[in-house]
ZADREN-77367 format. One record per residue (C-alpha): residue in three letters; x, y, z. Coordinates in steps of 0.02 Angstrom, whole numbers, padded with zeros to 5 digits, always signed. Layout:
BEGIN
AlaXYZ;...
//
This chain:
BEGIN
Unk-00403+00310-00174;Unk-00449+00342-00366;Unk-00517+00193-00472;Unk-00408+00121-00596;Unk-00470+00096-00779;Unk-00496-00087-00793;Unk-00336-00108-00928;Unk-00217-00023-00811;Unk-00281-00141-00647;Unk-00255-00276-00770;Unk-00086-00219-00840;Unk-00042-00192-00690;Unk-00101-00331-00577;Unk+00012-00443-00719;Unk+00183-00338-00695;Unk+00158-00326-00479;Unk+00081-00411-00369;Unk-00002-00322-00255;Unk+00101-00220-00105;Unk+00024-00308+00097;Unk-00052-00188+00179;Unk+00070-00130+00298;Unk+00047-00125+00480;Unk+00041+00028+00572;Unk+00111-00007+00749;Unk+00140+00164+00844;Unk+00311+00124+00921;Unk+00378+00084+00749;Unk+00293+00218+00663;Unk+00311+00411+00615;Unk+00210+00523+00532;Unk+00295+00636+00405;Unk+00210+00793+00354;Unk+00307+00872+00214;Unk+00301+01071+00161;Unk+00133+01115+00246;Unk+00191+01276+00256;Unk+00164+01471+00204;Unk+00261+01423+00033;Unk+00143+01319-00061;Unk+00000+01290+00070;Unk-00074+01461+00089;Unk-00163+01576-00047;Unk-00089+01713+00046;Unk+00085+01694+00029;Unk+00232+01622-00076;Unk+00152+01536-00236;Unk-00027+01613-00206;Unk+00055+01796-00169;Unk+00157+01760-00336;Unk-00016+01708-00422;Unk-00116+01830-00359;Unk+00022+01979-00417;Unk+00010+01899-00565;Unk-00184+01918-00594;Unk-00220+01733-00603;Unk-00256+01693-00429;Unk-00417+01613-00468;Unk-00334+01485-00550;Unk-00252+01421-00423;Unk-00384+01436-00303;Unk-00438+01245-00325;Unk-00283+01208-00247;Unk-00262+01304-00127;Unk-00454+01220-00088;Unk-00376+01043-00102;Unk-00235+01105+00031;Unk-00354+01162+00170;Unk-00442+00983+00168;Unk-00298+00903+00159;Unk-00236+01000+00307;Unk-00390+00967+00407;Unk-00351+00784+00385;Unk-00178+00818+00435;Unk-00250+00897+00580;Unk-00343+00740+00652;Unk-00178+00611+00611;Unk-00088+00742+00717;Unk-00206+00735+00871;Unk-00213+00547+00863;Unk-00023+00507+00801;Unk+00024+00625+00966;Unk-00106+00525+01083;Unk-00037+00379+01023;Unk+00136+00382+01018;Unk+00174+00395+00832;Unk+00338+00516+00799;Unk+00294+00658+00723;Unk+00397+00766+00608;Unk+00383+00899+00512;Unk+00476+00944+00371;Unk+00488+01118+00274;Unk+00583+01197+00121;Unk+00687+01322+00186;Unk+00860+01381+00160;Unk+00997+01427+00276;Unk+01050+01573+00188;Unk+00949+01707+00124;Unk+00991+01740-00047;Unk+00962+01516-00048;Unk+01140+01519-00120;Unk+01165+01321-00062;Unk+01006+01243-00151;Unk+01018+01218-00318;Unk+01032+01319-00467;Unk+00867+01281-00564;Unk+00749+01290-00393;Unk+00860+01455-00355;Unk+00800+01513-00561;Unk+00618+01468-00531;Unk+00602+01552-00352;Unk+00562+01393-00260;Unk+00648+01443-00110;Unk+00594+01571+00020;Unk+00698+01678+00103;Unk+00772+01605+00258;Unk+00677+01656+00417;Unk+00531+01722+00326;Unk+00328+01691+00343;Unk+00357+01566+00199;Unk+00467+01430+00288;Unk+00343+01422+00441;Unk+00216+01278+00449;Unk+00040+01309+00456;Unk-00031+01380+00617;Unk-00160+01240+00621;Unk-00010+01114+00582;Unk+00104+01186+00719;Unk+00244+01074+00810;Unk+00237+01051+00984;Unk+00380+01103+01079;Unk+00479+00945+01084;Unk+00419+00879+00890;Unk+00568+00872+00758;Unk+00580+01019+00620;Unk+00687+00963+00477;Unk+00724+01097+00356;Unk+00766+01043+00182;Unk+00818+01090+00000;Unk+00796+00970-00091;Unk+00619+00900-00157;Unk+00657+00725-00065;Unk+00659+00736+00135;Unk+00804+00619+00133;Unk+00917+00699+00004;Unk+00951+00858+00126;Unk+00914+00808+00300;Unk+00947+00678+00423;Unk+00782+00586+00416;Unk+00854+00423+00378;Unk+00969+00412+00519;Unk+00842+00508+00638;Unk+00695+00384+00602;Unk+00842+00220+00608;Unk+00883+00307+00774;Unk+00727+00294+00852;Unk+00692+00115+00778;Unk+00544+00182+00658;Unk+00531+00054+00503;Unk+00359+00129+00454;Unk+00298+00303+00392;Unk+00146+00391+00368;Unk+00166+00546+00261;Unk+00050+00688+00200;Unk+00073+00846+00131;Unk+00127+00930-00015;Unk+00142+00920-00170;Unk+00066+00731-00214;Unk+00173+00720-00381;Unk+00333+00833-00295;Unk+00407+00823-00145;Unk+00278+00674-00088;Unk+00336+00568-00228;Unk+00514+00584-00220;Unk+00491+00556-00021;Unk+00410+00407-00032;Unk+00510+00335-00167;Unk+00673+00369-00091;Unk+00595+00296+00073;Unk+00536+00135-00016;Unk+00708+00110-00072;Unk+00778+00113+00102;Unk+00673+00009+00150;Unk+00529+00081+00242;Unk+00364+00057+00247;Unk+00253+00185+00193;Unk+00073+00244+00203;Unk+00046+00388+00102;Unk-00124+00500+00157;Unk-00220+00492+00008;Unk-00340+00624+00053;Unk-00201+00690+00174;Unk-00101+00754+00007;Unk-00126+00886-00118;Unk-00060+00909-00305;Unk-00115+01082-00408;Unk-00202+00976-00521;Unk-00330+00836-00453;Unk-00250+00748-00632;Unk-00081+00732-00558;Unk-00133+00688-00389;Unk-00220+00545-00445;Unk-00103+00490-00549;Unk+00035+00499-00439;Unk-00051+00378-00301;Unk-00133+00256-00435;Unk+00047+00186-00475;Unk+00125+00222-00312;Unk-00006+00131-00233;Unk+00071-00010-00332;Unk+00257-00016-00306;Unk+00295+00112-00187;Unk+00177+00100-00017;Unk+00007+00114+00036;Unk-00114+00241-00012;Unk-00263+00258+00139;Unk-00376+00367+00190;Unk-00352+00468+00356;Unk-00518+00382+00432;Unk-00437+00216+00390;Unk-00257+00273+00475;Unk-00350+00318+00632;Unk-00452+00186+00677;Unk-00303+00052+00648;Unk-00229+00168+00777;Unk-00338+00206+00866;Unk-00382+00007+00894;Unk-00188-00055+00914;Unk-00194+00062+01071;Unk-00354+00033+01124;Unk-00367-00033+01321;Unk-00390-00219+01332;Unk-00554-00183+01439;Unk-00619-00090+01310;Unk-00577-00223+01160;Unk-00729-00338+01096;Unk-00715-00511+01182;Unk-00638-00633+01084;Unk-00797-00765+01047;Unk-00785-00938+01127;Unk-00719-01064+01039;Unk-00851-01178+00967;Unk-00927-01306+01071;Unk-00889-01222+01248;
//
């Protein structure tokens, strides 16, 4: 997680006091990856096709850069959330028409949405869903504004949520702070996000970290998993109590 300047971790260590760090029990948890898709998380497609067409693909590049490691993390919190027991779900912008006539009019003006059924609305080869793992299409930037996540995660009894994906300062944000004020408890994957500046990524988790959830690292995510489900045989010994 970035390092705050030492007036803002003053400032703000005055105005909140710090958020616990929230416990990540698998049967309570899911693990939310938003928009790793074809859209925005491929140079080759969607907003890199649109960048390269318009000669300033190198720009972008740097992102694109920041999505691959961020979906390499994703990657690993996949293979353990799945061993685990942690619901996954994906979520991904895409319409249900294809001229995107239901989403609204200034993401229809800017070309944020793909058309339905195309390359664009898929997730990431690398990212793919199982076969029995819950696609939510939305299209809206939040995850809760246009699907059923709330009722789907109070379904299964899931309190906590890990989520990753794209963009930090987009559809992250406005994920996690409509999840904060329903109540959940949220990890967000620092290094499991990307922004397409490293300015506004930082930014964004420096005060959510604060008031909103948890900002980890995928290394930290795993092992508290990994060691909430580890065999009692295999645990350390607790040590003796003094004197025995």
């Amino acid at each position: 997680m970035p390092e705050l300047a030492d007036w803002e971790r003053e400032a703000l260590a005055k105005l909140h006091a710090p958020l616990p760090t929230y416990e990540l029990v698998p049967e309570k948890t899911a693990l939310v990856v938003i928009d790793m898709q074809y859209l925005d998380a491929h140079p080759d497609y969607g907003l890199g096709r649109q960048a390269q067409d318009a000669g300033i693909g190198h720009l972008f590049a740097p992102y694109f850069e920041r999505c691959a490691a961020a979906a390499a993390n994703i990657q690993r919190l996949l293979a353990t959330c799945r061993e685990v027991g942690v619901e996954v779900i994906h979520v991904v912008i895409a319409p249900y028409t294809r001229d995107a006539r239901e989403c609204d009019k200034v993401t229809r003006l800017l070309g944020y949405r793909p058309p339905k059924g195309s390359r664009e609305t898929d997730v990431l080869d690398e990212l793919a869903p199982l076969d029995d793992e819950i696609v939510l299409p939305k299209i809206t930037s939040s995850a809760f504004n246009s699907t059923p996540l709330n009722q789907i995660l109070r379904n299964m009894e899931r309190d906590t949520m890990i989520v990753a994906g794209v963009v930090t300062n987009g559809c992250i944000e406005s994920t996690v702070r409509d999840g904060r004020d329903l109540g959940y408890k949220i990890a967000i994957v620092a290094d499991g996000c990307a922004a397409q500046t490293v300015e506004a990524h930082e930014a964004t988790l420096r005060y959510m970290a604060r008031t909103r959830g948890n900002a980890r690292a995928t290394d930290d995510i795993i092992a508290e998993l990994a060691a909430r489900t580890a065999p009692e045989a295999s645990r350390p010994l607790a040590p003796l109590p003094t004197g025995a």
